[in-house]
KEMI-340253 format. One record per residue (C-alpha): residue number from 1; residue in one letter; chain; x, y, z. Coordinates in nm, 2 decimals. Last residue first. Layout:
% KEMI-340253
PT     i   aa   ch       c1       c2       c3
PT   NUM    A    A        X        Y        Z
...
END
This chain:
% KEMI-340253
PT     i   aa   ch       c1       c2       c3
PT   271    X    A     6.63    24.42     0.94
PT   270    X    A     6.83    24.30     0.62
PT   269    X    A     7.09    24.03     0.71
PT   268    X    A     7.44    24.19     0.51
PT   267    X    A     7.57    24.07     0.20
PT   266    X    A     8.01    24.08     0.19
PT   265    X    A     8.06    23.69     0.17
PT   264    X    A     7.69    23.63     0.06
PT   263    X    A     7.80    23.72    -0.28
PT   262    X    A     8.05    23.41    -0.34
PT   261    X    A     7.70    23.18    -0.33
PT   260    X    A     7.44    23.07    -0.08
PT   259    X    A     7.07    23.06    -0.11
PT   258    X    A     7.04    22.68    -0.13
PT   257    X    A     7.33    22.65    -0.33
PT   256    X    A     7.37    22.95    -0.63
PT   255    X    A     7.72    22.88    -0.84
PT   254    X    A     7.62    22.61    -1.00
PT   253    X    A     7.31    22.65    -1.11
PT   252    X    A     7.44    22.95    -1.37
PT   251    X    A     7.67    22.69    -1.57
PT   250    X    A     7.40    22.45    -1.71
PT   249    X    A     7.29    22.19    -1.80
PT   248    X    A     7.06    22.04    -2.15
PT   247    X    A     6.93    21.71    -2.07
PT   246    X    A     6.87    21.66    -1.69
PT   245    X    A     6.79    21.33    -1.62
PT   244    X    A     7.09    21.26    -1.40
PT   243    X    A     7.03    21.50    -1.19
PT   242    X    A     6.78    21.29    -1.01
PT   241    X    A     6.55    21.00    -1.22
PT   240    X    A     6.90    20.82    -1.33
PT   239    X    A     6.96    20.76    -0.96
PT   238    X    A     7.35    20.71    -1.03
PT   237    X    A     7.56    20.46    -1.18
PT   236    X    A     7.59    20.24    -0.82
PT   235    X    A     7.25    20.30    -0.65
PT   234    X    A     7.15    20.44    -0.34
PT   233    X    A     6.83    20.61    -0.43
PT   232    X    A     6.81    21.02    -0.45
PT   231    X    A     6.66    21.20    -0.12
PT   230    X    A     6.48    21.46    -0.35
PT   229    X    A     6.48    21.80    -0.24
PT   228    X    A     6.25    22.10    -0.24
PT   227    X    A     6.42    22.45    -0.28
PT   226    X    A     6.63    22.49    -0.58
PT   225    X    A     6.37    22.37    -0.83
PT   224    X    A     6.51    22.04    -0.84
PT   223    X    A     6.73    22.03    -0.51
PT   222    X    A     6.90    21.63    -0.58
PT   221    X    A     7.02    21.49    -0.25
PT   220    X    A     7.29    21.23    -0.39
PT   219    X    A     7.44    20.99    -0.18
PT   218    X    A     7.66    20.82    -0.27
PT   217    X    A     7.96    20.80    -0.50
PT   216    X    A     7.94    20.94    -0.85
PT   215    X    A     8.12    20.73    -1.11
PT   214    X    A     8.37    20.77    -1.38
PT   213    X    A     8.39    20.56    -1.68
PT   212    X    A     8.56    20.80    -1.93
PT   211    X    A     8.14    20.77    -2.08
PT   210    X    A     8.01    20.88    -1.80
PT   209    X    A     8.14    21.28    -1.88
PT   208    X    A     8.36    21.44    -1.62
PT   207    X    A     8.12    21.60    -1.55
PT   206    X    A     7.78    21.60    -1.49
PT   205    X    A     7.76    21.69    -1.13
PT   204    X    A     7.92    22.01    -1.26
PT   203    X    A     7.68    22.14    -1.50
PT   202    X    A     7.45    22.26    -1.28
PT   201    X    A     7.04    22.19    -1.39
PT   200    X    A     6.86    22.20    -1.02
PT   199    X    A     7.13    22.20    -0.75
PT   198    X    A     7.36    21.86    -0.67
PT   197    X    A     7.40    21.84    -0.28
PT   196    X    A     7.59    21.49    -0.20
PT   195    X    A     7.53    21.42     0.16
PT   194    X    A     7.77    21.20     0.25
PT   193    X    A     7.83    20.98     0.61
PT   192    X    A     8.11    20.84     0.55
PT   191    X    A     8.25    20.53     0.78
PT   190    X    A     8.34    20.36     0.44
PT   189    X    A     8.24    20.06     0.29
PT   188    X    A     8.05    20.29     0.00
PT   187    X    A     8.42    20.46    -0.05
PT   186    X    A     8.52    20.08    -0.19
PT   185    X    A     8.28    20.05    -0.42
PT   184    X    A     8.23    20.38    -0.58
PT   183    X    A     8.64    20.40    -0.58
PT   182    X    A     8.65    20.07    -0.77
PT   181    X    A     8.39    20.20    -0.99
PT   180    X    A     8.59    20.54    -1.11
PT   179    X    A     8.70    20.82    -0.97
PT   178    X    A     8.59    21.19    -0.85
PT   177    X    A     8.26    21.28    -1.02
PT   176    X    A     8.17    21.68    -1.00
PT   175    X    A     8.11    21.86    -0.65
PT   174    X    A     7.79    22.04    -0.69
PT   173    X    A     7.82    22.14    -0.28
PT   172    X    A     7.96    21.81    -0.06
PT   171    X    A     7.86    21.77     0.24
PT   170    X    A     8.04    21.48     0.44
PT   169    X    A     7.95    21.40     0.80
PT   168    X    A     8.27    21.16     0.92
PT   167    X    A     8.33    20.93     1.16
PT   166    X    A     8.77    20.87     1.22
PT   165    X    A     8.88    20.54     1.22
PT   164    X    A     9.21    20.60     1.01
PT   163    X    A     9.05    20.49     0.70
PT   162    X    A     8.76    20.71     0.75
PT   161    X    A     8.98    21.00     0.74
PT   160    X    A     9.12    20.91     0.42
PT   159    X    A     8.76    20.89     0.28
PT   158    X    A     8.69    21.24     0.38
PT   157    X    A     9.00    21.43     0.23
PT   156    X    A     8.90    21.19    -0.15
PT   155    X    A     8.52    21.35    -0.11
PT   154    X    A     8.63    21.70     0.07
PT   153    X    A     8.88    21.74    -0.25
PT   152    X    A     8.60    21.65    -0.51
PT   151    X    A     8.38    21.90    -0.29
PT   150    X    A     8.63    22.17    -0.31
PT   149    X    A     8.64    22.14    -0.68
PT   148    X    A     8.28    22.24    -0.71
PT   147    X    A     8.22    22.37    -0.35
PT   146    X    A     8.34    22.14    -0.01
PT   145    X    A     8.26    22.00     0.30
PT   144    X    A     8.39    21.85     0.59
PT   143    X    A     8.21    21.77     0.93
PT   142    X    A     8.44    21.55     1.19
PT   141    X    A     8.26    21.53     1.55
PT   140    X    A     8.51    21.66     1.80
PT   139    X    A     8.57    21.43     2.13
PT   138    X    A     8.98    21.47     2.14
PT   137    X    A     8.98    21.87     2.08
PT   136    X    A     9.28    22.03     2.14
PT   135    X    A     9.46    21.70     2.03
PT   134    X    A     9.26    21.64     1.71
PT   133    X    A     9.31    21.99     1.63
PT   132    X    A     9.66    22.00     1.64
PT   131    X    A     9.67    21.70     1.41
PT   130    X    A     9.42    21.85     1.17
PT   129    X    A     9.67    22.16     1.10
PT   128    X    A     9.95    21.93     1.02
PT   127    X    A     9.73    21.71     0.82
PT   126    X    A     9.61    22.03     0.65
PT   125    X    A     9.96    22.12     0.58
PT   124    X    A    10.10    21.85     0.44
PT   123    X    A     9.76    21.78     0.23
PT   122    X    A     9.73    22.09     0.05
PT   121    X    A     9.88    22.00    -0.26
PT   120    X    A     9.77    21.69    -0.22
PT   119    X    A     9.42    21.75    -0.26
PT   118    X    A     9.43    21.98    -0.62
PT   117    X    A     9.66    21.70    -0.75
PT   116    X    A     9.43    21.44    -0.72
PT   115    X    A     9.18    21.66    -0.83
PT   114    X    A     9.39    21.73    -1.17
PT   113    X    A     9.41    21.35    -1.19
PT   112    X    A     9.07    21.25    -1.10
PT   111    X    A     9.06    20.88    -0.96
PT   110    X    A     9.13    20.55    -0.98
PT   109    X    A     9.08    20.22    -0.74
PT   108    X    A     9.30    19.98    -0.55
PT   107    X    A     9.16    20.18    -0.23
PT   106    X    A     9.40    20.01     0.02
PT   105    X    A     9.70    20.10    -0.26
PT   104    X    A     9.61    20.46    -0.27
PT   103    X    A     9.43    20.68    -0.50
PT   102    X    A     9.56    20.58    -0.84
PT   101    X    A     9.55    20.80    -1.16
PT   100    X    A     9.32    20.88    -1.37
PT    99    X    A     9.26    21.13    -1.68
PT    98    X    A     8.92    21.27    -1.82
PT    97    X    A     8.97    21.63    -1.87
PT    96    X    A     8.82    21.93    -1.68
PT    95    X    A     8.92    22.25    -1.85
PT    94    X    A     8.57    22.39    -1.94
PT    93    X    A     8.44    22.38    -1.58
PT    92    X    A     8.77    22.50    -1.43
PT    91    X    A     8.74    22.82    -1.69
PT    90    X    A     8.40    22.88    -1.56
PT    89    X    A     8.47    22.81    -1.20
PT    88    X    A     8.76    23.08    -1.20
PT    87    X    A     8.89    23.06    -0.80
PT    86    X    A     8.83    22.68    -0.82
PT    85    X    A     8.68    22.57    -0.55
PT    84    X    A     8.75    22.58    -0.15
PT    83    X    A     8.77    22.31     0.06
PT    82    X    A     8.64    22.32     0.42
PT    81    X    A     8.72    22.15     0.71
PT    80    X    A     8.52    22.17     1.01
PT    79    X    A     8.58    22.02     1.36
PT    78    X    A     8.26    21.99     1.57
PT    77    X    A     8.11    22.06     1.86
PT    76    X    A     7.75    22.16     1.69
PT    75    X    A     7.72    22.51     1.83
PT    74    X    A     8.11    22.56     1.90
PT    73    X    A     8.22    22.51     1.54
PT    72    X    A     8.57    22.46     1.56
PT    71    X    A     8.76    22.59     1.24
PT    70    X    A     8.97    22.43     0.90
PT    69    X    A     9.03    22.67     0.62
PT    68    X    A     9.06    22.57     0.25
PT    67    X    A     9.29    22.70    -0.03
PT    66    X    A     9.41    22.58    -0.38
PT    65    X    A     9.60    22.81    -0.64
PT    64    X    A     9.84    22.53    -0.81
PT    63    X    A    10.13    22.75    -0.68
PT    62    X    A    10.02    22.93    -0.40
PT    61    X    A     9.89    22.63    -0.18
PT    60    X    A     9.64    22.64     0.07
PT    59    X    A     9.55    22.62     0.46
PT    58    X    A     9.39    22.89     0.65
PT    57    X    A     9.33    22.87     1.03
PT    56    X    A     9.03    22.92     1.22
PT    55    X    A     9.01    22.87     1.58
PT    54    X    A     8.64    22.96     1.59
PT    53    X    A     8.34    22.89     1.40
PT    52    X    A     8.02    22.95     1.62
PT    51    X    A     7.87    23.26     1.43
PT    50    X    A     7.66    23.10     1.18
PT    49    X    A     7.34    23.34     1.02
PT    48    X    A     7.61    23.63     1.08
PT    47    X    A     7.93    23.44     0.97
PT    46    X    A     7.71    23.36     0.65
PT    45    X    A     7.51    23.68     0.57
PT    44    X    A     7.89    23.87     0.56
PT    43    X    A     8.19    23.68     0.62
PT    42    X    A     8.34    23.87     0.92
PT    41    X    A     8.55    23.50     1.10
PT    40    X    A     8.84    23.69     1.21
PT    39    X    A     9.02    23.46     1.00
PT    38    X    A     8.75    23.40     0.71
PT    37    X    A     8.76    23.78     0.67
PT    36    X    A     9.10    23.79     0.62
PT    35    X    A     9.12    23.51     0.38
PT    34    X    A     8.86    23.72     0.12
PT    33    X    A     8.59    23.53     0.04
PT    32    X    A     8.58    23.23    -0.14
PT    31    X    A     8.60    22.95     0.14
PT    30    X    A     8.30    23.13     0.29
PT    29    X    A     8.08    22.92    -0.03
PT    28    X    A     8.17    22.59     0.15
PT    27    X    A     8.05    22.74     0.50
PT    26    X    A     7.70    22.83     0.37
PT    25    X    A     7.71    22.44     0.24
PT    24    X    A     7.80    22.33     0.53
PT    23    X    A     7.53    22.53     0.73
PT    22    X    A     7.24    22.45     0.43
PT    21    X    A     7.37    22.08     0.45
PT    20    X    A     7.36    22.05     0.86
PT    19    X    A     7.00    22.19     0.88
PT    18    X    A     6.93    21.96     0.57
PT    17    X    A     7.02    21.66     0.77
PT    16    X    A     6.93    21.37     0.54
PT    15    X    A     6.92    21.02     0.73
PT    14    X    A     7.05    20.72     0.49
PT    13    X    A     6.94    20.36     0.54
PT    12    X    A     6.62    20.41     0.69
PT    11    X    A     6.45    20.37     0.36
PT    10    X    A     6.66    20.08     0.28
PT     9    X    A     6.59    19.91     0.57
PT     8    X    A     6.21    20.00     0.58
PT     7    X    A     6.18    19.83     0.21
PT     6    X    A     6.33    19.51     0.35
PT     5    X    A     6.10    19.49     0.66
PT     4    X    A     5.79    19.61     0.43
PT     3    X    A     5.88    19.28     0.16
PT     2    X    A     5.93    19.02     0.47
PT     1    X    A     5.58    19.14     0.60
END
């Protein structure tokens, strides 16, 4: 009996929503089209399959080329913050490097440099933007989300929330690793809810490489065949019988989630 109480507990210990993953993830893909369609909210399949996002504003940063839009989804009451990724994914795939730097001085941990960089360039504004929000609406749930880049951004945008009290549903979309054991340990104390979406043999999830001593944080929710899921275990170094075990990855599943990708932005629902 003590052995089926223990195994129930960690069983129940993480509750998959793939309703909410297919929506954020729909929403994580929105981030690249063009910024006038994602104000007045006319972002092909997606805005048509999700209609509720309203009060959208952009946020990004010319210089290092970073964007995101935060929105209030109406159907699930809930402020949404999305994170774009990189606007050449095969170029950011090739140029990402292995160097650290610190996160905060609560964290004591490392993370990504260049991601590092790719947050806080857009982290005046957004906590500008996220003030209003909080006031306008004081009951929100928090859902944030990201692509690629924009899920290493959603990770470290996430966890800062949680430090200031605030419940968060995190989806992140073949986001690669962010820091290092420290920050796998500390983010798993966190008031995060993540669902981390990693899509048959993409690249992504695979870098930067182990071996530079980076860590995924939990938890993964591995689409093998890009349909049927695997709720990965909760384990520090990563459920080696998920992504993990893929030998020889690829580009191509990275930029297809679930059915999403830059091409739903102008695709139309077919009668």
């Amino acid at each position: 009996m003590k052995y089926l109480i223990v195994l129930i507990a960690i069983v129940s210990a993480f509750d998959y929503d793939p309703a909410l993953a297919n929506q954020l993830t729909a929403f994580s893909f929105a981030a690249y089209c063009n910024p006038d369609n994602i104000l007045s909210w006319d972002v092909g399949t997606i805005s048509q399959q999700y209609p509720h996002l309203s009060k959208i504003q952009i946020f990004e940063n010319i210089e290092l080329e970073t964007r995101g839009y935060i929105a209030f989804n109406s159907a699930s009451q809930a402020i949404t913050v999305v994170f774009r990724g990189s606007n050449n994914m095969k170029n950011f795939i090739a140029d990402i490097d292995y160097k650290k730097i610190e996160f905060n001085t609560i964290c004591k941990c490392q993370v990504h440099e260049g991601f590092f960089a790719a947050y806080t360039s857009l982290k005046v504004q957004l906590d500008l933007l996220l003030g209003e929000y909080r006031m306008k609406y004081p009951y929100a749930k928090y859902h944030v989300t990201g692509h690629s880049l924009g899920g290493a951004m959603a990770t470290l945008f996430a966890s800062e929330l949680s430090m200031i009290g605030i419940k968060v549903s995190l989806v992140t979309v073949g986001s690669p690793r962010v820091g290092d054991s420290d920050f796998y340990d500390w983010f798993s104390t966190l008031k995060v809810t993540h669902s981390r979406l990693t899509n048959k043999k993409d690249i992504a999830p695979h870098l930067p490489p182990v071996k530079y001593e980076f860590e995924h944080v939990n938890t993964e929710i591995w689409y093998k065949d890009g349909v049927n899921y695997v709720i990965c275990q909760e384990v520090k170094g990563e459920d080696q019988k998920c992504s993990a075990s893929v030998l020889n990855p690829n580009l191509a599943d990275h930029l297809t989630y679930l059915g999403w990708s830059n091409n739903s932005c102008d695709a139309q629902t077919t009668e």
